[in-house]
C-alpha positions as CSV (number, residue, x, y, z in Angstrom):
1,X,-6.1,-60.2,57.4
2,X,-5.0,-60.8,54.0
3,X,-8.5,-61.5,53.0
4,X,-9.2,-58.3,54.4
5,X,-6.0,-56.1,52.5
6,X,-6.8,-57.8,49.0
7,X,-10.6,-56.6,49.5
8,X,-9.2,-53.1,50.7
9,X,-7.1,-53.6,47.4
10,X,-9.8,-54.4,45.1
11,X,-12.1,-52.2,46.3
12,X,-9.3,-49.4,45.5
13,X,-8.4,-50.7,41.8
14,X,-12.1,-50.1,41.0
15,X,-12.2,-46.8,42.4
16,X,-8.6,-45.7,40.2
17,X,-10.4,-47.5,36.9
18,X,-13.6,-45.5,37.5
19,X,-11.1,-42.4,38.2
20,X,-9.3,-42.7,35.1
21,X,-12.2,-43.6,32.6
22,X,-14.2,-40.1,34.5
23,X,-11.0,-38.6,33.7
24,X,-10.5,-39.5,30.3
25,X,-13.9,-38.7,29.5
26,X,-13.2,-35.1,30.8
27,X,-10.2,-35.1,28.3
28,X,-12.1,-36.2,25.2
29,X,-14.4,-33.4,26.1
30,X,-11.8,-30.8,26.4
31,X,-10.5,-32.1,22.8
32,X,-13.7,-31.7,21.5
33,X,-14.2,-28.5,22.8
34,X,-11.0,-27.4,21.4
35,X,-10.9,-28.9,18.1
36,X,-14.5,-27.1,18.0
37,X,-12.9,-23.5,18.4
38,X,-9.9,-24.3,16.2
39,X,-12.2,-25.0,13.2
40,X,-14.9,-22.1,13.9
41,X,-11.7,-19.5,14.1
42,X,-9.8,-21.5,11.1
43,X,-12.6,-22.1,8.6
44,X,-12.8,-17.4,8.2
45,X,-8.7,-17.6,7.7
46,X,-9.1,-20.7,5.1
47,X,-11.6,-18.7,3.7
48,X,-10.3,-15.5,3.5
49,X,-6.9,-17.4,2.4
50,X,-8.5,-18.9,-0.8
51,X,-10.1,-15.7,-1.5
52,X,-6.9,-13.8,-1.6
53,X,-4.9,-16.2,-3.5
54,X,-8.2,-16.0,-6.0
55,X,-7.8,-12.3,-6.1
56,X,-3.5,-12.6,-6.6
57,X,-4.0,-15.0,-9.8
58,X,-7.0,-12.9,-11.2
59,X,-3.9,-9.8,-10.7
60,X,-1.6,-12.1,-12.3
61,X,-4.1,-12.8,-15.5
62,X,-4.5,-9.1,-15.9
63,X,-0.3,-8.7,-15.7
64,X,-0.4,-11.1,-18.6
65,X,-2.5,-8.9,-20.6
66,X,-0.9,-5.8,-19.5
67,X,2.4,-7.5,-21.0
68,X,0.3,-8.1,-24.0
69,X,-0.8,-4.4,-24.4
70,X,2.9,-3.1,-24.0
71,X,4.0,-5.5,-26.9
72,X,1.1,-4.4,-29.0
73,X,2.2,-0.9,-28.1
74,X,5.7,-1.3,-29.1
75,X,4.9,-3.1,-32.6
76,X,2.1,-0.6,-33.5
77,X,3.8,3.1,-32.8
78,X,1.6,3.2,-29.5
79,X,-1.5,2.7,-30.6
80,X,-4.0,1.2,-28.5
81,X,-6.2,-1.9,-29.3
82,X,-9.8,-1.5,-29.4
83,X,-12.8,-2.3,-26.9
84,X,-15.4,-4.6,-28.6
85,X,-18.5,-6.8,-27.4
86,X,-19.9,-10.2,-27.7
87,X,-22.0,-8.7,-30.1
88,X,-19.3,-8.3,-32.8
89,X,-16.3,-10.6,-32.0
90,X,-15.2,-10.3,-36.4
91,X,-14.7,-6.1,-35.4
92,X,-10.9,-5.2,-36.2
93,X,-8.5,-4.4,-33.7
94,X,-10.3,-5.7,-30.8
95,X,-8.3,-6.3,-27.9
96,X,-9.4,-9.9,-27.4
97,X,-8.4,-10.8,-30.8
98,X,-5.1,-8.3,-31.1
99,X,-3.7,-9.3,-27.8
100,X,-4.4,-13.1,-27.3
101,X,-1.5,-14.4,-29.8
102,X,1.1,-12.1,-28.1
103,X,0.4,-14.8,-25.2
104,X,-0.1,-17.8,-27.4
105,X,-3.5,-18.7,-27.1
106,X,-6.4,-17.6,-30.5
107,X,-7.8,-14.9,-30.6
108,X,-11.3,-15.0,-29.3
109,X,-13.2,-14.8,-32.5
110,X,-11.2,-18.3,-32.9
111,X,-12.1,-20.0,-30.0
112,X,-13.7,-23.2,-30.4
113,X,-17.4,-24.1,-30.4
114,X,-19.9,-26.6,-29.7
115,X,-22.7,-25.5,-31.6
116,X,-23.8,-22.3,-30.4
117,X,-22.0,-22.9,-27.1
118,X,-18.2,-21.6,-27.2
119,X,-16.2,-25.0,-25.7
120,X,-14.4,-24.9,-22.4
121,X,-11.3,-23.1,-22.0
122,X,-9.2,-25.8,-19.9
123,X,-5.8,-24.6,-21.1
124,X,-6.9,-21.0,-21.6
125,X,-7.7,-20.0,-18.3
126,X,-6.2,-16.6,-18.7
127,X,-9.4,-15.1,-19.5
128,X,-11.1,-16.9,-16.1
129,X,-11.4,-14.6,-12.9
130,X,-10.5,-18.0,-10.8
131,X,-13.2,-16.3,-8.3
132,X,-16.1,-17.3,-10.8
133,X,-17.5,-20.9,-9.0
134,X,-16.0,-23.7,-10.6
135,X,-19.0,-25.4,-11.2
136,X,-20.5,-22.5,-13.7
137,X,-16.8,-21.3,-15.1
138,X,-17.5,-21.7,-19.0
139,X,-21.5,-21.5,-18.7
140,X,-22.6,-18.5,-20.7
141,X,-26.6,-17.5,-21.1
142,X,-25.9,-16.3,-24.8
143,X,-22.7,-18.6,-25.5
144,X,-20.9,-15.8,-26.8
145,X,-19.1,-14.2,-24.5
146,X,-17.3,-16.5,-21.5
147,X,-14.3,-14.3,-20.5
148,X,-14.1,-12.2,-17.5
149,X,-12.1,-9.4,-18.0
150,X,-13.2,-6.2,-20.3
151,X,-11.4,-3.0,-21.7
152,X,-12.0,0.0,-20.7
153,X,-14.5,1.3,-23.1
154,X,-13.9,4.8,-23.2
155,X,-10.2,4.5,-24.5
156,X,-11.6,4.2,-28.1
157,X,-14.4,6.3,-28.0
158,X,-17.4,3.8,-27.5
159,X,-18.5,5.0,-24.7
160,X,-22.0,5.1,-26.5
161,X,-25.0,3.0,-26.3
162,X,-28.8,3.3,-27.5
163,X,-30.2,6.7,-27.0
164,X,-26.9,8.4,-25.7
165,X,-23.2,8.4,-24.4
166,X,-22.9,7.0,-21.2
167,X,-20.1,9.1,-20.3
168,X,-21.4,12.3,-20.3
169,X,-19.4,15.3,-21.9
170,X,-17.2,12.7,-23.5
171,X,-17.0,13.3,-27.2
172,X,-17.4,10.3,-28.8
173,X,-14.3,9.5,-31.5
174,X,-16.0,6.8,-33.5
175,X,-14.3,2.9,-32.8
176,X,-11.0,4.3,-33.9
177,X,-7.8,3.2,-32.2
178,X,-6.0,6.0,-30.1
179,X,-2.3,6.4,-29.2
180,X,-1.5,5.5,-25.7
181,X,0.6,8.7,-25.3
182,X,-2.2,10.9,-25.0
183,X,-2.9,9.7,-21.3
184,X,1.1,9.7,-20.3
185,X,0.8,12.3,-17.3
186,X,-2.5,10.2,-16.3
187,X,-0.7,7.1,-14.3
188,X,-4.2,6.0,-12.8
189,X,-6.0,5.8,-16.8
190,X,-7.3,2.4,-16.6
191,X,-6.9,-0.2,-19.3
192,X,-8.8,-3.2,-18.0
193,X,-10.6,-4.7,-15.3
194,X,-12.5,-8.1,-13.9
195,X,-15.8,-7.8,-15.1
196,X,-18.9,-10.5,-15.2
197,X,-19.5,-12.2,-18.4
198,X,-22.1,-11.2,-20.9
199,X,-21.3,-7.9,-20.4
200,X,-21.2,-5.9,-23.8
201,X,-19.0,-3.4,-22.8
202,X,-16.3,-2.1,-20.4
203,X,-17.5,0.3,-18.2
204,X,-17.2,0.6,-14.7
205,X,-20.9,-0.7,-13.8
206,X,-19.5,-4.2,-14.7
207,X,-16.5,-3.9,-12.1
208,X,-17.2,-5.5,-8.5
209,X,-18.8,-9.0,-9.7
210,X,-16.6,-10.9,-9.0
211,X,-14.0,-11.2,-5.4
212,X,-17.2,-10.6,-3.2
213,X,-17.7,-6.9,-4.4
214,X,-14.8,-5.7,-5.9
215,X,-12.4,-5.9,-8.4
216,X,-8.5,-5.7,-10.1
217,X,-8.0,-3.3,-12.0
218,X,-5.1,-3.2,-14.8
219,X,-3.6,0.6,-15.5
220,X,-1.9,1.5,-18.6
221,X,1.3,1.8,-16.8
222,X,1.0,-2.3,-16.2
223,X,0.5,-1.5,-12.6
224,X,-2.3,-3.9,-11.4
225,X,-4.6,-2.4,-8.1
226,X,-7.6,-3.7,-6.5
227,X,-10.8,-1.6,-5.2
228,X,-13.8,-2.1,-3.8
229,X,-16.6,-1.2,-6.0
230,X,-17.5,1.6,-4.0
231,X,-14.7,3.0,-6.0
232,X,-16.8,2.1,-9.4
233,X,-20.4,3.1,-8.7
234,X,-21.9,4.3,-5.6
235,X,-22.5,2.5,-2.4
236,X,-21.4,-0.4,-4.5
237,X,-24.5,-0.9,-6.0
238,X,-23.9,-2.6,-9.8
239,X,-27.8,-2.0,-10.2
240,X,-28.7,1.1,-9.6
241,X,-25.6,3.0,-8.3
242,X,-24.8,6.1,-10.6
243,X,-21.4,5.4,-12.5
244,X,-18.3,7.1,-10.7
245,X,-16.4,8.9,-13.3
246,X,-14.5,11.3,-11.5
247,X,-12.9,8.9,-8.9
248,X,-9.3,10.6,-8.8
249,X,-7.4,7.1,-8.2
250,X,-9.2,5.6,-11.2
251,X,-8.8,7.9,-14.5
252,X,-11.6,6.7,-17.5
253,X,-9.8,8.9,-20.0
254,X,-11.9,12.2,-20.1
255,X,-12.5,15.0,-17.6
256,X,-16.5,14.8,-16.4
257,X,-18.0,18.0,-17.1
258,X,-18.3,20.3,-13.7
259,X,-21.5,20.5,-12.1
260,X,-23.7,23.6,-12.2
């Protein structure tokens, strides 16, 4: 009888231990399965996280040289500095020589090199859209021009380049600064604006390379704004998308002539 009851017995413990190992089994699978969805819905929120806190410090660089421009303003009776290229960086009263030592860093011009290569900016990183890829940050194909942010070119009157203006019925004022005070009832002029690097000038076929097709966009007021690029050119297109010059939230700094 007792023979019979610790068999019974057995027999049962081996059923409860295959039980419990089916059964945990089961479980791991349902943690799998879980952990699986958790990471397939997380991974688009990190994502999307780090590209919004990539977008809010590329807003922050261009408050920093909004700041710039209203100390420049204030020192030089309103006048505005200058859009330049990589093509010149000795030409006066270029903004990225003018506004640089307001915010204690050289003016570009200064920057140093290694050899024809202008050297890393690890301290400087105000000129860096943080949305440029790490690995390429400083890496320039003419070593010359490494910052991502341009002027606004048409604020000085360069909106010209071989074989015509491209702003069209803009008259062009030579590279002469201009007062700021001309465009006070125009809250949306632009000033500057993320741009990709090696471009020569700032116009608004350079906005969108950066923030997966769009860009921030600093207003003379200081006011800092972000837009897609359909804003900038149209459908987007950097390419071959006609130029956007009468956008009525962004304000170049001339009226485009009406259309026949």
């Amino acid at each position: 009888m007792t023979s019979h009851s610790g068999s019974d017995g057995h027999i049962g413990t081996k059923a409860q231990q295959r039980h419990r190992r089916a059964f945990s089994l089961l479980e791991l699978l349902v943690v799998i399965a879980i952990i699986a969805i958790l990471i397939s819905v997380g991974f688009p929120s990190l994502r999307g996280a780090r590209l919004q806190a990539r977008r809010i410090t590329c807003a922050g660089h261009l408050r920093q040289w909004g700041l710039a421009l209203q100390m420049y303003r204030d020192d030089y009776r309103d006048y505005l500095p200058t859009e330049g290229t990589y093509l010149d960086l000795e030409k006066p009263y270029t903004w990225f020589n003018e506004l640089p030592p307001i915010l204690d860093v050289p003016p570009y011009k200064d920057v140093e090199k290694i050899g024809d290569q202008i050297r890393e900016f690890p301290n400087l990183h105000v000129w860096i859209c943080p949305s440029k890829y790490l690995s390429d940050l400083h890496k320039s194909t003419t070593g010359k021009n490494q910052f991502h942010y341009g002027m606004n070119r048409v604020l000085d009157g360069t909106g010209k380049k071989d074989g015509g203006s491209i702003t069209p019925g803009f008259p062009d004022q030579g590279d002469d600064p201009i007062q700021a005070r001309r465009f006070a009832k125009k809250l949306n002029t632009v000033y500057m604006f993320d741009i990709y690097p090696n471009s020569p000038h700032g116009d608004p076929g350079d906005a969108g390379a950066f923030h997966e097709g769009s860009a921030n966009v600093l207003f003379l007021t200081g006011r800092v704004q972000h837009f897609s690029a359909d804003n900038f050119v149209v459908d987007g297109d950097r390419k071959r998308g006609e130029i956007i010059w009468d956008n009525p939230d962004l304000y170049w700094g001339y009226l485009p002539p009406k259309k026949p």
